[in-house]
C-alpha positions in Angstrom: 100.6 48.5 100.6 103.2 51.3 100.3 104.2 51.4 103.9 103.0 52.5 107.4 100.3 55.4 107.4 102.0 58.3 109.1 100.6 59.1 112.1 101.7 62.3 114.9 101.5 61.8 118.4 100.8 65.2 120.4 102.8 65.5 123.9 99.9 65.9 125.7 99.0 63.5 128.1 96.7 63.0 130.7 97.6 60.5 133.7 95.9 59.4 136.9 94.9 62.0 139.6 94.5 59.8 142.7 93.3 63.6 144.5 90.1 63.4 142.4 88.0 61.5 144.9 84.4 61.4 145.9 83.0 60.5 149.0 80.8 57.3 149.1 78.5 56.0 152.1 80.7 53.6 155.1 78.8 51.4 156.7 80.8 48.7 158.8 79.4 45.6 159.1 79.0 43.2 162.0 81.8 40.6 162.7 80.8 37.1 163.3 78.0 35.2 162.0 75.0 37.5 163.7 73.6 40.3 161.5 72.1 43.7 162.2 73.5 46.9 162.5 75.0 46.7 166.1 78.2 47.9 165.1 76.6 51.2 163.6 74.8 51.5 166.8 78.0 51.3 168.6 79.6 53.9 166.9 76.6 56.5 167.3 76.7 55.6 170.9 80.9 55.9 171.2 80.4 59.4 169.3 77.7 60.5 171.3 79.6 59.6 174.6 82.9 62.3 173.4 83.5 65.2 176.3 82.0 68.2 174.5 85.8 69.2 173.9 87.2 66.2 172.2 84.0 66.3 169.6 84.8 69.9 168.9 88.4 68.9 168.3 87.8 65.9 166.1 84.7 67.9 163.9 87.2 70.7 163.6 89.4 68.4 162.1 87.5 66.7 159.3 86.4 70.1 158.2 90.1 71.5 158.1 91.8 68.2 156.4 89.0 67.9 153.8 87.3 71.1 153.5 89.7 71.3 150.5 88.4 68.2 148.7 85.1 69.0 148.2 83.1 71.5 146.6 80.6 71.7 150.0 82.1 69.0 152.7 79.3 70.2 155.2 76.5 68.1 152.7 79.2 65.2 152.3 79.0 65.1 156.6 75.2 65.5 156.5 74.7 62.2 153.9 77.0 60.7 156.2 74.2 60.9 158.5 71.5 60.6 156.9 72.8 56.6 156.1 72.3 55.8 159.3 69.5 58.5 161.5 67.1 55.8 161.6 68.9 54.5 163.8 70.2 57.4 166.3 68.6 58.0 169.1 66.8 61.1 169.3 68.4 61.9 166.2 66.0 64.9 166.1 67.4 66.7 169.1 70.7 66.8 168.0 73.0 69.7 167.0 73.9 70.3 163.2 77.6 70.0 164.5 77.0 66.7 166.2 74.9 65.2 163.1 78.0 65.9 161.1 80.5 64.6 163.7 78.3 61.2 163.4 78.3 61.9 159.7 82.3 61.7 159.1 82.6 58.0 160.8 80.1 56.7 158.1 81.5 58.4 154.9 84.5 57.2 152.9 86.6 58.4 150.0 86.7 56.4 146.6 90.1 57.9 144.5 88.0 57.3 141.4 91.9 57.3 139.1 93.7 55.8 142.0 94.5 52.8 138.7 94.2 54.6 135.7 92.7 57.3 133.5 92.4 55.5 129.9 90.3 54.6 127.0 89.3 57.4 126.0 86.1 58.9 122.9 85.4 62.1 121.5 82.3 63.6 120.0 82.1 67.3 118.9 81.1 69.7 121.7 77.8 71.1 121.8 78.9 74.7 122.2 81.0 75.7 119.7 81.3 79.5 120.6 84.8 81.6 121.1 87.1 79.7 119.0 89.6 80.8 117.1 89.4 80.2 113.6 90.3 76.9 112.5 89.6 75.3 115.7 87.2 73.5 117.2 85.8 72.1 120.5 85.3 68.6 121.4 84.0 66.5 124.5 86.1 63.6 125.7 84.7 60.7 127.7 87.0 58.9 130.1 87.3 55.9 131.8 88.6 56.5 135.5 89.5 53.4 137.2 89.9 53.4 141.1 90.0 50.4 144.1 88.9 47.1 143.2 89.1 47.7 139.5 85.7 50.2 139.4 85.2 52.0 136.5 83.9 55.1 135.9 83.2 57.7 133.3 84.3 61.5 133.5 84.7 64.2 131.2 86.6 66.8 130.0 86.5 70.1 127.5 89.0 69.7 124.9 90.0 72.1 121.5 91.8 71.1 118.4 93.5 73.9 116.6 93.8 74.4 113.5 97.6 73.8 113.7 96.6 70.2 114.9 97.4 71.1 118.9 95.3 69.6 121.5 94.7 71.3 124.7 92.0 70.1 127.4 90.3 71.9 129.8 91.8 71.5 133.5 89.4 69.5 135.8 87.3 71.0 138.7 86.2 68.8 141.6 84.1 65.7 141.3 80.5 64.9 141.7 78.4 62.3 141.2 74.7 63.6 140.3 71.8 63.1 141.8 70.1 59.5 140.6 66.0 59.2 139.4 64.0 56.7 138.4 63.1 57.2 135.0 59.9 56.4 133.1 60.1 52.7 131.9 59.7 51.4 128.6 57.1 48.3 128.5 58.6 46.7 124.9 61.9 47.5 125.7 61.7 45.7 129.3 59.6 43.2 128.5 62.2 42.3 125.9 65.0 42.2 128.2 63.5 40.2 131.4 63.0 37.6 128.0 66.5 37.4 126.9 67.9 36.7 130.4 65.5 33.7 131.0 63.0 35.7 133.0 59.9 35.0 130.8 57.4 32.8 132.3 53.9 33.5 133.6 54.7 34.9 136.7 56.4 37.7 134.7 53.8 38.2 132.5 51.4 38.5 135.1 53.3 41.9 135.9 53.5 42.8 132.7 50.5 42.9 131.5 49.5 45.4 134.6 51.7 47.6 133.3 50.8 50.8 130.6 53.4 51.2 127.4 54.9 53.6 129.5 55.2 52.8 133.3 56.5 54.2 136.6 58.3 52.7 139.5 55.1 53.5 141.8 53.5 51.1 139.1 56.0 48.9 138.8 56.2 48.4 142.4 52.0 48.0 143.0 52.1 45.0 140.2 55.4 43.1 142.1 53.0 44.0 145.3 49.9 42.4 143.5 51.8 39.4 142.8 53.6 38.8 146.4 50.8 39.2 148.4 48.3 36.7 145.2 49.0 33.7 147.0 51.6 32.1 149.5 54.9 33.5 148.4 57.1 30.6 147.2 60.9 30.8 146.7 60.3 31.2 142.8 58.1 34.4 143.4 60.9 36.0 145.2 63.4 35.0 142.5 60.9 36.6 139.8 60.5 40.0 142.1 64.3 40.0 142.5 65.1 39.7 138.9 63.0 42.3 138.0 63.8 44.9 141.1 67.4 44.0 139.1 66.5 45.4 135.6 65.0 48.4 137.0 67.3 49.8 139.5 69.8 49.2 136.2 67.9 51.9 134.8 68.4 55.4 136.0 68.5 58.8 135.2 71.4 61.0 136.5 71.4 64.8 137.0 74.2 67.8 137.6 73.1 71.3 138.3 73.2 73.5 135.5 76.2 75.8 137.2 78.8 72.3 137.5 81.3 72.2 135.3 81.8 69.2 132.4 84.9 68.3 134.2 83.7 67.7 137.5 80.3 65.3 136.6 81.6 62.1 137.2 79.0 58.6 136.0 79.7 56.5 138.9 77.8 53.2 138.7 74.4 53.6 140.5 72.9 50.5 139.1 73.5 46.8 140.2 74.3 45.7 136.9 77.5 47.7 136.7 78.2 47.4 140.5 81.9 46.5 139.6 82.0 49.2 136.5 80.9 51.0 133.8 84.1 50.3 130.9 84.9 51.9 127.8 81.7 54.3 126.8 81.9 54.9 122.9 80.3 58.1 122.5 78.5 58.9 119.3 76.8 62.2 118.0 74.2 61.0 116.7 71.9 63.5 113.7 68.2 62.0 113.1 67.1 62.6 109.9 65.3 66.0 110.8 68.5 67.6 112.0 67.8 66.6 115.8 71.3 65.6 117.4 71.3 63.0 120.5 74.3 62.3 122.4 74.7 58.2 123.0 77.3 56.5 124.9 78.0 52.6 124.7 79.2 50.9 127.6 79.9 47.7 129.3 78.6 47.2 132.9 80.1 44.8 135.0 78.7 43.2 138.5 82.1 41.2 138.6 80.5 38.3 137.2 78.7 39.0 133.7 78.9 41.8 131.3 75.7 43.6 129.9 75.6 46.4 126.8 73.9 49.4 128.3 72.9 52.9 126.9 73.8 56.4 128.0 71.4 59.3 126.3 71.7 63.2 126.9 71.2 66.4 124.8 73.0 68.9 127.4 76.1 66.6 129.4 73.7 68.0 132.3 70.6 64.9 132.5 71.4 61.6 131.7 69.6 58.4 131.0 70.8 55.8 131.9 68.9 52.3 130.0 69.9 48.5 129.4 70.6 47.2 125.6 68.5 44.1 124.9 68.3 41.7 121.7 70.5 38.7 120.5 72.8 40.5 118.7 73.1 42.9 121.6 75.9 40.4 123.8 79.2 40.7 124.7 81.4 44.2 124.9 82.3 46.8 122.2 78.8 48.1 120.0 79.3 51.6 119.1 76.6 53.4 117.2 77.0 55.4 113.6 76.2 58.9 114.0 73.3 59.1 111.5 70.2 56.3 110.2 71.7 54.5 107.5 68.8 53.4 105.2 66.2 54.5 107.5 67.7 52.3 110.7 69.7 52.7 113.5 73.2 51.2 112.8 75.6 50.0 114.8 79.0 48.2 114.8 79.6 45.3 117.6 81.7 41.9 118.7 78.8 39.8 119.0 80.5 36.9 119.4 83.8 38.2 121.4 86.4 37.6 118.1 84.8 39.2 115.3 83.1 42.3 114.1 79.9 42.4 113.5 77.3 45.2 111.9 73.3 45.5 113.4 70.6 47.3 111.9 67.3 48.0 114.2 64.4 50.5 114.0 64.8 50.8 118.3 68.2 51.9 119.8 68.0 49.5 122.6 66.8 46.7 120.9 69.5 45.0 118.3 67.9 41.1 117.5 70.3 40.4 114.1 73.7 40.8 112.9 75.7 40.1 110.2 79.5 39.5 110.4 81.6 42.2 108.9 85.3 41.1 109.5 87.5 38.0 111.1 90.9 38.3 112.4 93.2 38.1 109.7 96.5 39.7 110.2 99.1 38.6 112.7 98.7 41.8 114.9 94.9 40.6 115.5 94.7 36.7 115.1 93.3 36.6 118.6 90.5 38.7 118.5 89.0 42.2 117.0 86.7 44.6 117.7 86.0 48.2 116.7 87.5 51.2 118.8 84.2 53.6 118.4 81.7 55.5 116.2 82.5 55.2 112.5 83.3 58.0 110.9 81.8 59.3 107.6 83.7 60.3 105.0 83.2 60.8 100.7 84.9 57.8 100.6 82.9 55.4 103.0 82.6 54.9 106.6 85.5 54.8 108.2 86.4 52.3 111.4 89.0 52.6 113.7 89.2 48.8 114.6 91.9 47.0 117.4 93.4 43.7 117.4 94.9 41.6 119.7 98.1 40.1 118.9 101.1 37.9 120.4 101.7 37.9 124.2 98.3 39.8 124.3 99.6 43.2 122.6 96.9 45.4 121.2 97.1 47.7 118.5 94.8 50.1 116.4 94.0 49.5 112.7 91.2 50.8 110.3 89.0 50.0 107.5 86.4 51.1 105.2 82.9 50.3 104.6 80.5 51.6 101.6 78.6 54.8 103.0 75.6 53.4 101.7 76.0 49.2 102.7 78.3 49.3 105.5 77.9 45.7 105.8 80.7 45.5 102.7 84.0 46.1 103.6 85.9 48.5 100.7 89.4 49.0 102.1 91.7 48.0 105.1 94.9 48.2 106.5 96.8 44.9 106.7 99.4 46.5 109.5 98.4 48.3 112.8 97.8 52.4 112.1 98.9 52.8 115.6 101.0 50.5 118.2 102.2 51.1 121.6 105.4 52.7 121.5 108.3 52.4 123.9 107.3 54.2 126.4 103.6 53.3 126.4 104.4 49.7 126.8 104.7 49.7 130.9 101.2 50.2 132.9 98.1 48.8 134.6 97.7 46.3 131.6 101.0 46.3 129.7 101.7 46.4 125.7 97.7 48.1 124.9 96.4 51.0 122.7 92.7 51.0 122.6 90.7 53.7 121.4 86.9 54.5 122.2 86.2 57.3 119.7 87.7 59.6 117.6 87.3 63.2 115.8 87.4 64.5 112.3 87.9 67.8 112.1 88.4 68.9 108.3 91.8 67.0 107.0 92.6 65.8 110.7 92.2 62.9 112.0 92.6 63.3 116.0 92.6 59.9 117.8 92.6 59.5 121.7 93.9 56.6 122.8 94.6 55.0 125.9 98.3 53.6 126.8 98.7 50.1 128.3 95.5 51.0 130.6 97.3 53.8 132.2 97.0 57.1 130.7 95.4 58.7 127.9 97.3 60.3 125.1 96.3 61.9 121.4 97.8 61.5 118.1 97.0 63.0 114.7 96.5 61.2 111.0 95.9 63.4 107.7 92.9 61.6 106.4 93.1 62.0 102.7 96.4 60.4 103.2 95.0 57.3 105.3 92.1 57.0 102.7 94.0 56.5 99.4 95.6 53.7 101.7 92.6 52.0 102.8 91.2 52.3 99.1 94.2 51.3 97.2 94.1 47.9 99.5 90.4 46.6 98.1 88.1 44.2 100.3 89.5 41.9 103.1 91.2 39.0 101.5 89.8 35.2 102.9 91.4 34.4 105.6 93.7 31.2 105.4 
């Protein structure tokens, strides 16, 4: 090759806010080896017992230290309370000031970029009006990660210029939706209990009480019919557990209509991702009739096992939320192209945590076969590669961001090409990283990283979003005709030695 594709990186950069917090529910829980809620009860009752003056003073308090925080604090109080009326005596008779006084001892904040603000993807923007010329505006997906290593997803509004400037929209205060049970798909979760090891006749039993398209209420009367068939045996409760899992790891999630794109936060609701929702790839995706879908890829993590899942909305308003199922359909990283190719779904993924892989399917949930694409071959990415978001069409070919993970665990962005109309052939590469971590991107939550979850093309520019070492999240340009003629001067992957 010639030499190192050129590549501009903007000044803008967007680090950690640990003031962007939401409020989540506090329970204590009992010390010692006894359960119950006796603790909660002695709270109520310590609350309750306050001289009328010293309530005053502690309500007035809460509302003037975090009145500020939220967008209404008086409905953060009230959830507070609502966790735990059920068990407040003569929780009826009580004043709205003293609900919310109880309220504030069972609510907690959650600083949802208290560890970083990284990895970020862009799609283009639904709404496209009151842009200069030349410019044009795009929707970037984050991921926020708070305590305990939680991730989350947030977005922001972001315009590229015709000049090649980035600016993003400043963010308003967070919230988190309100969660629904969605309509379930029979195939698609029948397919899933299947592939992890729930498949036996029990299952099926509930199962086949269940219409193509099924409800909770439904759901819940067939796990009813079977607990209450026979004497209930430990396997029985296993079954109904394993499948009250799968559902409540399907949700929908909606924002009123006057919110703001910066301030809806995806903050895991399902059990599946109880520990986090990491790197969503977002994709616009066109069906061949002109309809365009917004999908998002992500990995959900319960802190012990990773599962694909599938984020789906038309407005960045309501959002479905479903699991990913098939054999091809393991291990982190698919990312969707934005169109059918040859009449299928397509999608890129590291099905076997080293390699990348390509997966065609006529259900976007469902991914059974793949066929490997690329192995690690160049020193910056002997240990491991993966893709680093939607691919990218072009005259040329589908273009792939890709990463790599090199000595003392450094990661580093590369590219390559793939035939627009047989992606699963590889036509050009880069055989040195397109974009490393600089200097002063080295230092961080996870040290020596660039990793990428989506890009934009926006006529001759190439505008990537990357994150730094886990930390921050920073932009950078690349002229594409120029990065083109370099991936198609280099040919196919060479066989790796």
């Amino acid at each position: 090759m010639s030499g190192p594709v050129p590549v501009r990186r903007l000044p803008l950069v967007l680090t950690p806010d640990p003031t962007r917090v939401i409020s989540r529910p506090y329970i204590p829980g009992d010390p010692g080896p006894v359960g119950g809620h006796a603790r909660v009860r002695r709270i109520v009752e310590q609350v309750l017992a306050l001289p009328d003056e010293s309530a005053a003073a502690t309500l007035a308090g809460v509302r003037r230290d975090f009145a500020g925080r939220y967008t209404d604090l008086e409905a953060v109080l009230q959830a507070g309370f609502d966790e735990v009326s059920r068990r407040v005596p003569t929780a009826d008779g009580l004043s709205v000031d003293t609900q919310r006084l109880i309220g504030s001892y069972f609510v907690h904040e959650y600083s949802l970029q208290a560890a970083a603000l990284t990895n970020p993807s862009l799609v283009l923007a639904p709404d496209q009006s009151g842009l200069a010329e030349g410019s044009v505006r795009f929707v970037a997906s984050l991921r926020a990660v708070g305590e305990g290593h939680i991730s989350s997803i947030e977005f922001r509004h972001g315009v590229l210029d015709a000049d090649g400037e980035v600016t993003i929209d400043a963010p308003a205060q967070p919230i988190t939706g309100t969660r629904r049970t969605p309509t379930f798909e029979k195939r698609a979760f029948a397919a899933k209990l299947a592939e992890i090891d729930a498949d036996d006749e029990l299952v099926d039993e509930v199962i086949d009480q269940l219409d193509e398209h099924f409800s909770m209420e439904q759901l819940e009367a067939a796990l009813h019919a079977l607990e209450t068939s026979g004497q209930p045996t430990e396997h029985t409760r296993v079954v109904v557990n394993t499948i009250h899992w799968l559902a409540a790891s399907n949700y929908e999630l909606h924002f009123p209509a006057d919110s703001e794109l910066s301030a809806r936060v995806i903050f895991p609701q399902g059990p599946a991702e109880s520990r986090g929702m990491e790197d969503a790839r977002l994709v616009r995706l066109v069906q061949d009739d002109g309809t365009v879908v917004y999908y998002a890829t992500y990995t959900a993590f319960d802190g012990f096992h990773v599962l694909p899942q599938l984020i789906e909305t038309s407005d960045f308003l309501s959002f479905r939320i479903a699991t990913i199922s098939g054999a091809a359909a393991q291990n982190k990283g698919i990312a969707l192209f934005p169109r059918l190719v040859g009449g299928h779904y397509a999608a890129l993924a590291r099905s076997d945590n080293e390699n990348n892989y390509v997966m065609f399917s006529d259900h976007l949930r469902t991914w059974d076969s793949s066929e490997r694409l690329q192995v690690p071959t160049f020193p910056w990415e002997l240990i491991q590669i993966g893709n680093s978001g939607a691919p990218i069409e072009t005259d040329a070919g589908w273009l792939v961001i890709t990463h790599g993970v090199g000595p003392v665990r450094t990661y580093a962005l590369g590219a390559i090409l793939l035939d627009l109309d047989d992606p699963t052939k590889v036509i050009g590469h880069l055989d040195r990283p397109l974009l490393a971590a600089a200097e002063d991107e080295r230092e961080g939550y996870v040290p020596n990283v660039v990793y990428s979850c989506g890009q934009l093309l926006h006529g001759n520019t190439l505008l990537i979003a990357y994150g730094a070492s886990d930390t921050g999240a920073r932009f950078a340009t690349v002229e594409l005709d120029v990065l083109l003629d370099e991936l198609l001067a280099s040919g196919s992957l060479p066989e790796r030695p």
